[in-house]
C-alpha positions as semicolon CSV with decimal commas, in nm:
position;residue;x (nm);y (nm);z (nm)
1;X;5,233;-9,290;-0,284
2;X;4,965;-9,595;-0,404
3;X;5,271;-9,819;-0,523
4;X;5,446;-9,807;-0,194
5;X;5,135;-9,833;0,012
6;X;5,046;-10,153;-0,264
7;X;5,358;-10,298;-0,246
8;X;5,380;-10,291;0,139
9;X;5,022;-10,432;0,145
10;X;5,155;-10,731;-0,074
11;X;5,513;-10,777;0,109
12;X;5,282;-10,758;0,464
13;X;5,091;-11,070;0,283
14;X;5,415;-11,245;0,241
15;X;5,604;-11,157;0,565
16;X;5,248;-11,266;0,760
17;X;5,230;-11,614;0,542
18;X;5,570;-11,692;0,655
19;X;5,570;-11,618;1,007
20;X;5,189;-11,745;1,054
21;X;5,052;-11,396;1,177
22;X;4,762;-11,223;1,113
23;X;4,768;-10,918;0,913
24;X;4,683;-10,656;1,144
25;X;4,995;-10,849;1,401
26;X;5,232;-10,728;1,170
27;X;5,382;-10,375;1,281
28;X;5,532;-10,193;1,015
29;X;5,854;-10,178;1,275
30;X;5,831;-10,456;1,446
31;X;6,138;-10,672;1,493
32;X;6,094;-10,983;1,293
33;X;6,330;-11,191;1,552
34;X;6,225;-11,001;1,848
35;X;5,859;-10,910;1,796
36;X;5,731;-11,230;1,597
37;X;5,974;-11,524;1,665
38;X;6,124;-11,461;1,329
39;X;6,431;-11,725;1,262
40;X;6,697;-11,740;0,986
41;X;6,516;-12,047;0,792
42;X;6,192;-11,810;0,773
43;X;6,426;-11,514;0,671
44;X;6,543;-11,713;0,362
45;X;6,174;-11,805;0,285
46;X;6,040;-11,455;0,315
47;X;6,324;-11,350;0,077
48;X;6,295;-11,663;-0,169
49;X;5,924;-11,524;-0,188
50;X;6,004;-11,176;-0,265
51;X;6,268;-11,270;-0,513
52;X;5,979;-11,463;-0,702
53;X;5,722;-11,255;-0,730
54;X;5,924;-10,910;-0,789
55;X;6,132;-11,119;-1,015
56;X;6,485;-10,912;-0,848
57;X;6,788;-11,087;-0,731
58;X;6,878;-10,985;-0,360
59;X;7,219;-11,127;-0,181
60;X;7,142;-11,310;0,152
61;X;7,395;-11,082;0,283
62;X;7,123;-10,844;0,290
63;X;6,922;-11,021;0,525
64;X;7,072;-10,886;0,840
65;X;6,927;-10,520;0,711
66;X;6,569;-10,691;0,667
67;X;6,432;-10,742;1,042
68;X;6,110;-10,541;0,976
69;X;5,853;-10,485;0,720
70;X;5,986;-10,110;0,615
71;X;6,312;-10,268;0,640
72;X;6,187;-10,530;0,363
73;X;6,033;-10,261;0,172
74;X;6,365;-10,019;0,174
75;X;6,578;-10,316;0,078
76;X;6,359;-10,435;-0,182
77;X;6,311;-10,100;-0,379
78;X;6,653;-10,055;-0,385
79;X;6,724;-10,403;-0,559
80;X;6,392;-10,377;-0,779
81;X;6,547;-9,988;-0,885
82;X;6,178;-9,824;-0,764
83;X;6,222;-9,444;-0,638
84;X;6,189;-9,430;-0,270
């Protein structure tokens, strides 16, 4: 369970850079558009990032299924091929 908790910890780092929150703002559930003033320019940022780093290739089509950190996470894992 360390490499999800790990890996949340460092998407919550890159989901907080981008929408300029703290941290402990950042609900594991909470609706990026909704909750944080999320828009689609910060969407494509927060995926640009997470394509980098995890070196993985995810289709902006999948954006609409990314509004919230777990969200992130599920989408992620199954692009990156980690076991849920």
């Amino acid at each position: 369970m360390t490499h999800v908790t790990d890996r949340l910890g460092e998407l919550r780092e890159i989901v907080t850079e981008v929408l300029e929150l703290e941290p402990g703002e950042l609900d594991d559930t909470g609706d990026f558009v909704d909750e944080y003033e999320g828009d689609s320019l910060r969407a494509i940022e927060i995926l640009a990032r997470i394509e980098k780093k995890y070196k993985v290739e995810i289709p902006q089509s999948e954006l609409a299924e990314m509004r919230n950190l777990r969200q992130v996470y599920d989408v992620l894992a199954r692009h990156a091929g980690w076991q849920a």
